[in-house]
C-alpha positions as CSV (number, residue, x, y, z in Angstrom):
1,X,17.6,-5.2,-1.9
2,X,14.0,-7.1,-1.6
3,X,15.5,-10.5,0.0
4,X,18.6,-11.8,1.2
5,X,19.6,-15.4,1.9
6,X,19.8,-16.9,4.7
7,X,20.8,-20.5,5.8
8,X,17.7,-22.7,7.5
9,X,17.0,-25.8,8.0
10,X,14.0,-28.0,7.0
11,X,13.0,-31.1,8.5
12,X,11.1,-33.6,6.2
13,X,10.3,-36.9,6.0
14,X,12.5,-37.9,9.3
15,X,15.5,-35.9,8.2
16,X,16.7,-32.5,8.7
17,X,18.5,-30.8,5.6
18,X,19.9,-27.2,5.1
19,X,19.4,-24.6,2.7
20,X,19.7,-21.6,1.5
21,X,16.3,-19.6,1.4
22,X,15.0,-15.9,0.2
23,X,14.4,-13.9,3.2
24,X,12.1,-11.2,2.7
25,X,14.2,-7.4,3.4
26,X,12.8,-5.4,6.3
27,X,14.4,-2.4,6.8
28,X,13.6,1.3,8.9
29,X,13.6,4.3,6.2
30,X,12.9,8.0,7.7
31,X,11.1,10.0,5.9
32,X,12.3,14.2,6.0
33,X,10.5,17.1,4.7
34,X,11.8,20.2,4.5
35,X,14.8,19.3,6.0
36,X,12.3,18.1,9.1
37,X,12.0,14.6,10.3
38,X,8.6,13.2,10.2
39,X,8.8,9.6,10.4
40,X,10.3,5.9,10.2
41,X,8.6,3.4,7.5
42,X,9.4,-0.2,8.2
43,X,9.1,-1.4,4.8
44,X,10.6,-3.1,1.7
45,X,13.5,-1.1,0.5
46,X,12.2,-0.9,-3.3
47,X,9.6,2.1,-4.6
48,X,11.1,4.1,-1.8
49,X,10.5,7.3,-3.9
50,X,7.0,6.4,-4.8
51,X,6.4,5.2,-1.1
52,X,7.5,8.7,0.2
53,X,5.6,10.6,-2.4
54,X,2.1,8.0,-2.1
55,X,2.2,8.7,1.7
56,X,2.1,12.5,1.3
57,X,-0.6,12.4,-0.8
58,X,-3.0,9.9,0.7
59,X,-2.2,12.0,4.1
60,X,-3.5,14.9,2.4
61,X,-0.3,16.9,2.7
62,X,0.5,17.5,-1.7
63,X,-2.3,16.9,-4.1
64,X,0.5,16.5,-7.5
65,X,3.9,16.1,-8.3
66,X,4.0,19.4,-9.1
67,X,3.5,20.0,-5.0
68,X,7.3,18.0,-4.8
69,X,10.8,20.5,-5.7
70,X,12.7,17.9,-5.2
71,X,13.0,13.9,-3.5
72,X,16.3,11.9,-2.9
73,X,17.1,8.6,-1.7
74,X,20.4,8.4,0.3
75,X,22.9,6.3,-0.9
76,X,22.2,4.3,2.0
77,X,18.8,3.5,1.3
78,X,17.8,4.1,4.9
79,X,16.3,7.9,4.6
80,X,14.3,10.1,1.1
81,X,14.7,13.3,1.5
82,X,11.3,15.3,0.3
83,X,11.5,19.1,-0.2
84,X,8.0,20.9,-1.4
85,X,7.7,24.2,-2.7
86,X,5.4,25.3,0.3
87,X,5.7,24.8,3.9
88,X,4.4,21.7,5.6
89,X,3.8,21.3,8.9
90,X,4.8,18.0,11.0
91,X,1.2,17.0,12.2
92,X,1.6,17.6,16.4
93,X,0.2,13.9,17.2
94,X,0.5,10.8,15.2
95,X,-2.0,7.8,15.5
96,X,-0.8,3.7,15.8
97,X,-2.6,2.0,13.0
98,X,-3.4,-1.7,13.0
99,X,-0.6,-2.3,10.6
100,X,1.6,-5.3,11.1
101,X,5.1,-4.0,9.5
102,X,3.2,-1.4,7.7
103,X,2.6,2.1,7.3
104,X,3.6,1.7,11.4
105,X,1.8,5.9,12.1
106,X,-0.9,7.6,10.3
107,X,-1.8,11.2,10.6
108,X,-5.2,10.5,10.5
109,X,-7.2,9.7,13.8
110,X,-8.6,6.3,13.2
111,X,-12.3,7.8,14.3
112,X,-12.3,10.1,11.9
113,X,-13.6,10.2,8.2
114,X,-11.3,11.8,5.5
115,X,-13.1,15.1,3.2
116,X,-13.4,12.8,0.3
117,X,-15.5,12.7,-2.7
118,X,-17.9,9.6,-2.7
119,X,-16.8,7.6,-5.3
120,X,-19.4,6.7,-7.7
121,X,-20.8,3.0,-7.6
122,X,-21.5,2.3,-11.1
123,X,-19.6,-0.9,-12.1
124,X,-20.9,-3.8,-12.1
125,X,-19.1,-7.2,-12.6
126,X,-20.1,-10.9,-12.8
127,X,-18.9,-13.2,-10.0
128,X,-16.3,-15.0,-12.5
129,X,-14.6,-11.6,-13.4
130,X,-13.8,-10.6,-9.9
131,X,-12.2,-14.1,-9.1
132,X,-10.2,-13.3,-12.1
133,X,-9.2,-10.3,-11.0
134,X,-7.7,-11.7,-7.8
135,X,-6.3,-14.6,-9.9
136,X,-4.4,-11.9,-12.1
137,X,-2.9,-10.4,-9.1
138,X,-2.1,-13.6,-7.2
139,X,0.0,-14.4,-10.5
140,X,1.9,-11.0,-10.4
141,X,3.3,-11.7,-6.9
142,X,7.2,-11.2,-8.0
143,X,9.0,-11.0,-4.6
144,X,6.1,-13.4,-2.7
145,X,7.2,-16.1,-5.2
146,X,11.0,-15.9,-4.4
147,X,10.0,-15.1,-0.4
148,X,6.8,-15.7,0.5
149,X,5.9,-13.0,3.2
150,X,4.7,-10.1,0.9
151,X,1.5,-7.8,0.6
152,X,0.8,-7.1,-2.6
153,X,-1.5,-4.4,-3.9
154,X,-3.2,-3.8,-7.4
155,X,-5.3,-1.0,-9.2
156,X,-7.6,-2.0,-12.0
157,X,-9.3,-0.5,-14.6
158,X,-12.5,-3.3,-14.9
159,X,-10.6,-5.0,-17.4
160,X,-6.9,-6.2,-16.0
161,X,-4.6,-4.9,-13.9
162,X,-2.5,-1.4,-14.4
163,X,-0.1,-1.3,-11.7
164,X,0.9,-3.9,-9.1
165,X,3.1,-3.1,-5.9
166,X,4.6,-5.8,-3.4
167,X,5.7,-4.7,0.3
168,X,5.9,-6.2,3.8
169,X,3.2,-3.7,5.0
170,X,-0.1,-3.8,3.7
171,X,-0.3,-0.3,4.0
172,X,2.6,0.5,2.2
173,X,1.5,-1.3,-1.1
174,X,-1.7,1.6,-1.1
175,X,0.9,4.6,-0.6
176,X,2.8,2.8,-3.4
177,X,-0.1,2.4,-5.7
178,X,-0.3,6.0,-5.2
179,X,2.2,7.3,-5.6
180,X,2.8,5.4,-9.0
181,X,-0.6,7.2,-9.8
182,X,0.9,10.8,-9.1
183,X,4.1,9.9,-10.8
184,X,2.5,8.6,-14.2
185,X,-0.1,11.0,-13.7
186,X,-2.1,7.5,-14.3
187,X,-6.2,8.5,-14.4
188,X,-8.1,5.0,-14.8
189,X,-11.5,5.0,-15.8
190,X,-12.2,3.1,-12.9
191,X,-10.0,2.7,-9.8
192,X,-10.4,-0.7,-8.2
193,X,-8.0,-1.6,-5.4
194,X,-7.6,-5.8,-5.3
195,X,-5.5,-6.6,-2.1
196,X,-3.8,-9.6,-0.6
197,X,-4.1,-7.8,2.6
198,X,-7.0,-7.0,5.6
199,X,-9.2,-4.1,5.0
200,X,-8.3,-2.2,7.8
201,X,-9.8,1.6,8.7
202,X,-6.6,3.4,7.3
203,X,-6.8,0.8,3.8
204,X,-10.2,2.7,3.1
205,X,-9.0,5.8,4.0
206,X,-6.0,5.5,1.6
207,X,-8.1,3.7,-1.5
208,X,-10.6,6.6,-0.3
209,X,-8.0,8.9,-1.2
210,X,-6.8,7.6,-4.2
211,X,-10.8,7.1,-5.3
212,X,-11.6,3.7,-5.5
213,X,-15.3,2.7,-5.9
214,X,-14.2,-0.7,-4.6
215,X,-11.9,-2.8,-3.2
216,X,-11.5,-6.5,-3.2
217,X,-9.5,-8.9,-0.6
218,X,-8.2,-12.0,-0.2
219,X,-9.1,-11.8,3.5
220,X,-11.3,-10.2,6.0
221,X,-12.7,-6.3,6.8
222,X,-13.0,-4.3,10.1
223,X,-15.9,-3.3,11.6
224,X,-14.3,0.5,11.4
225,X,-13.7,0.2,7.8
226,X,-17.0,-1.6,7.4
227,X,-18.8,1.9,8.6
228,X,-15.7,4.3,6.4
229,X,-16.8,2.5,3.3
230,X,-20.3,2.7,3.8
231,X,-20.1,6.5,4.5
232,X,-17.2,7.3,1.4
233,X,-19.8,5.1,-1.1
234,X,-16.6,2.7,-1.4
235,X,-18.1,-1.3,-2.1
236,X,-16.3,-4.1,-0.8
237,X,-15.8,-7.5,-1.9
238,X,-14.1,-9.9,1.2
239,X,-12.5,-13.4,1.1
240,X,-11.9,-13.9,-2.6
241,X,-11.1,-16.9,-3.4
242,X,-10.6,-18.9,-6.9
């Protein structure tokens, strides 16, 4: 369930009133591989399988579907189950991220650059286009429409938008996005990432992973993922506005 309602109250104009108001969901999902427990998401309960099957991949651990036997969501919604056809082994230290309700853990050290392959820096795109851009995904923002409180992530091709994913965690939407890729075996052209979210170290790392030659923002960068994108040839555009 992506919201739930919950009585508030407003005050407006001298007077208090009561209503009933969409509530973003948060909610703790483990993850298990191989039977193993690996880890808690705090995220929004929807795309759980693509969630679970995004963060694999942008952590390196499968490269295609074809690396998952089998995944499960429990009728609870609190834990998907992930069983690969190799062995995989639980990483022996796991790194806070900057994430506020996001990915919460990454297996990747925060100094570190991923073995990626520089993404090519060919577009090019007139100012107006990539305030449309933004525009396009600030109109596809589903959940953050009923709730308010949402991240929500985009991949484009140059000319509109392919896939949009909404979460409480910035990092989540990326593993989404991702996972959507692997699922729909999706190979744009051109992958650009457009973001409601800050560009944090672990954001580059993940549109890294899924090979973005740029991502755009609605808000600000890091000074670490300043320095990634500069070393993984990854361009970034910062404080869109319309």
């Amino acid at each position: 369930m992506d919201t739930k309602i919950h009585s508030t109250v407003t005050y407006l104009n001298g007077q208090w009133e009561v209503e009933h108001t969409n509530i973003v969901t948060e909610q703790s999902v483990t993850l298990t591989v191989n039977t193993e427990l690996w880890l808690t998401f705090m995220c929004t309960p929807i795309d759980l399988e693509v969630l679970a099957i995004g963060f694999l991949y942008n952590e390196n651990i499968i490269q295609t579907k074809d690396d998952i036997v089998n995944l499960r969501v429990c009728p609870g919604g609190d834990n998907i189950d992930v069983w690969l056809n190799s062995p995989a082994r639980k990483p022996d230290k796991w790194t806070r991220t900057s994430g506020c309700s996001g990915g919460g853990t990454s297996i990747i050290e925060s100094s570190v650059t991923p073995v990626l392959t520089k993404p090519h820096n060919r577009v090019i795109f007139p100012p107006q286009m990539i305030g449309n851009l933004m525009n396009q995904l600030l109109k596809s923002q589903d959940l953050y429409k009923k709730s308010g409180g949402m991240h929500t992530s985009a991949l484009c091709d140059g000319d509109g938008i392919i896939l949009t994913v909404e979460d409480i965690g910035r990092h989540n939407t990326l593993d989404k996005l991702a996972g959507k890729l692997l699922m729909e075996q999706i190979k744009p052209g051109e992958s650009i990432i457009l973001t409601t979210g800050r560009i944090s170290s672990e954001m580059i790392q993940k549109a890294g992973r899924i090979g973005a030659s740029l991502v755009i923002s609605r808000t600000s960068p890091t000074s670490l993922s300043i320095q990634m994108a500069e070393k993984l040839g990854i361009s970034m555009i910062s404080y869109t506005r319309h």
